[in-house]
C-alpha positions, 0 to 999 in steps of 0.5 A: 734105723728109725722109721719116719712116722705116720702121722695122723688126725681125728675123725673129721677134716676141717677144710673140705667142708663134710661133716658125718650127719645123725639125727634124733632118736625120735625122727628115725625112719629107714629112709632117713637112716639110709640118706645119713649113711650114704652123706657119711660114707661118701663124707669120708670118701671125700677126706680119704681123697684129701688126705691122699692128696696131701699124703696122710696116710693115718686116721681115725674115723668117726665112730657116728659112721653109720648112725645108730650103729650098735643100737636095735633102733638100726635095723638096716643091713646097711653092711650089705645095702652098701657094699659097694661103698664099702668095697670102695672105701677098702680098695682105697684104704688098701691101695694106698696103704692108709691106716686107720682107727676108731675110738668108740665113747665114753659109754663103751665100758667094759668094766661097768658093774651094771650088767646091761652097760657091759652088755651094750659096750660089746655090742658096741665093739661088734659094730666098730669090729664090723666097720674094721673088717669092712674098711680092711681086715687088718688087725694093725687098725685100731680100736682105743678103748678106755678102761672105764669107772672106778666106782669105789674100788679102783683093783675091783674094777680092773679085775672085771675088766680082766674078767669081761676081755679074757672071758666075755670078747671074741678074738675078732674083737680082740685083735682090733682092741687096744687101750689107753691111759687117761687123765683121772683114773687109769695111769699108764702103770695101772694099763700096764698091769691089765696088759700083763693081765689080758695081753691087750696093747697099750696105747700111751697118751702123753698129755694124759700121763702129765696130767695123770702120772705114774712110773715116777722112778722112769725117765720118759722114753722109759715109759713109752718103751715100755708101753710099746712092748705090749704090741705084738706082730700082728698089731702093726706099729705101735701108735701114740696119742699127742696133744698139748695142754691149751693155756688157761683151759681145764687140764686135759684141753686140747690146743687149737692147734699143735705148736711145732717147737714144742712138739719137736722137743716132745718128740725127741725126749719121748719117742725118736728112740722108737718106731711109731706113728703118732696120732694128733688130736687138736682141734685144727686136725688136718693142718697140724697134719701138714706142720708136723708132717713137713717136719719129718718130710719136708717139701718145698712144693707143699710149703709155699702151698701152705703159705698160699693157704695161711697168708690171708689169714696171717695177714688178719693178725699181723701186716709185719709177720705176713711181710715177713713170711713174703721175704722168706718164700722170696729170698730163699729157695728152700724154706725151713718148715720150722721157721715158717711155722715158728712165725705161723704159731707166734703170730696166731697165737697172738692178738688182732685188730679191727685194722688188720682184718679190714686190710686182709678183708679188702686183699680177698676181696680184690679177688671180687671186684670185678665180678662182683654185681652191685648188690654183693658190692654194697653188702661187702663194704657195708660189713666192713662198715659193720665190723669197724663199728663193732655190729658185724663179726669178721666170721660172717664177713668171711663166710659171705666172700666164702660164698663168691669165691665158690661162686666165682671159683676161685679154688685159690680162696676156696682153700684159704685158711682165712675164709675157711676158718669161719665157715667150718 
């Protein structure tokens, strides 16, 4: 029997309004860098707490956690200063069994032919290995790593990373790693043979391989099998990358956002033969967490919740689609998540006019009419005014009734996709 997969998104939440802080090099001092990490940690803590709310239990983390992580300009013992974040943020972790990733950048190369380079990035999986055994321990929690360069020699360059892994990483590093295919150099055939080479698990990245294919001969779900007989025991299940090509962007651009019916193909051609959890990347993060997530665990409750979050925001785009929607949540005690977000999709994906934002403008700001002072008043309808002459954006106009609805708390508003979208 197949397990339900988890599904995940990366590194940041676009709706609790948190964001990981840093700063320049040059402006480094101990008391900054101890404000940063303590705004970091309790920013994650803040989206543990919403993914668990919304029962997300896969994610990966940013890997500007602790600024300056694996640089000497670090010289905090920021592990033991704030062990008592750390203990909590494990406890949490552990008790609602959220797994987790990292996925260090792109200057994280174990294969470079500059020595100092190779030298840097195993200082680097130090601090992300650090992070894994402080967040958990269990080696089920990822660290995805590229392979790197070429430079010239593409069989070269895969034997010093053959070399670097089996001679130069410590088996506590080496039980968190994994690697992946990407969309130029390292095909999913070419990781295959590092893994035979290593023993490394593999994670498969579908947009990569269409971008950049290989194991012509195979059918898809051949190819996944066997990326995913790399992963030992220990390893947990073996995780995937999905993401869809934006259109009219350069290959490898992600979507705005995961379109469902598109997805539920993907997901049937690659991997409903197999146990594994999906990691999305998208640039809407947690809210194609909630489409692809009601997919495979449907509930009404959380649905009508969604659509309570998108109605304004549909309503900008589409009188007829937002009318639309009223009828299904109306006539139907049970809504299929698929239709929902098949209206959802098409309709975003879709043009919008002046019209429609003012009429989805003045629905919210019914919210505000009656407590809002004059002042706020006159600056409401002199945006719209602004926006109908083209001189005022509809994001500044959303940004400010973001404002009042936390000013005047209203929590229904202060969810809605429509405010939230501009202020993020």
């Amino acid at each position: 029997m197949i397990n339900t997969p988890k599904i995940g998104y990366a590194s940041l939440n676009i709706d609790t309004h948190a964001r990981f802080r840093t700063c320049r090099k040059d402006d480094l001092t101990e008391s900054l860098l101890r404000d940063l990490i303590r705004d970091n940690l309790d920013t994650l803590n803040a989206m543990l707490d919403y993914n668990i709310k919304q029962k997300n239990y896969f994610f990966r983390i940013s890997s500007s956690l602790i600024p300056f992580g694996s640089s000497p300009l670090n010289t905090l013992d920021w592990a033991h200063e704030f062990s008592d974040y750390f203990a909590n943020l494990r406890t949490k972790i552990q008790t609602h069994q959220i797994r987790i990733s990292c996925h260090p950048g792109q200057y994280t190369v174990l294969n470079a032919q500059n020595e100092a380079v190779v030298a840097a990035s195993i200082e680097d999986l130090w601090y992300h290995t650090h992070l894994m055994e402080l967040l958990s321990g269990n080696p089920n929690h990822k660290i995805i790593l590229h392979v790197g360069g070429v430079y010239g020699d593409k069989q070269a360059a895969m034997n010093r990373f053959i070399d670097v892994y089996n001679h130069r990483l410590p088996e506590a590093i080496k039980k968190f790693l994994a690697i992946e295919n990407d969309d130029r150099l390292y095909s999913v055939a070419d990781i295959l043979y590092l893994s035979k080479m290593t023993g490394v698990p593999l994670i498969y990245d579908n947009l990569h391989h269409l971008i950049n294919p290989s194991l012509d001969s195979l059918a898809p779900h051949e190819i996944v099998a066997q990326v995913i007989d790399t992963w030992k025991v220990n390893d947990g299940t073996p995780k995937v990358h999905y993401s869809q090509q934006a259109y009219n962007k350069r290959p490898g651009a992600h979507t705005d956002t995961i379109n469902l019916d598109q997805f539920i193909d993907d997901y049937e051609l690659l991997y409903s033969q197999f146990d594994l959890d999906i990691m999305l990347e998208v640039k809407d993060k947690n809210r194609s967490f909630m489409k692809v997530n009601q997919y495979f665990n449907p509930s009404q409750l959380v649905l009508e919740q969604e659509w309570g979050r998108y109605k304004y925001l549909i309503m900008s785009y589409s009188t007829h689609a937002y009318n639309e929607l009223r009828l299904l949540f109306r006539e139907n005690k049970i809504v299929n998540p698929v239709a929902f977000y098949r209206v959802v999709d098409q309709t975003l994906s879709g043009p919008t006019t002046i019209g429609t934002q003012i009429n989805a403008l003045e629905h919210a700001w019914g919210y505000f009419k009656h407590h809002a002072s004059s002042t706020e008043q006159k600056r409401f309808f002199s945006y719209l005014d602004g926006l109908r002459a083209e001189t005022v954006t509809i994001q500044s106009i959303t940004k400010f009734l973001y404002k009042l609805a936390v000013k005047y708390q209203s929590s229904y508003l202060r969810e809605s996709y429509f405010l939230v979208s501009s202020t993020t």
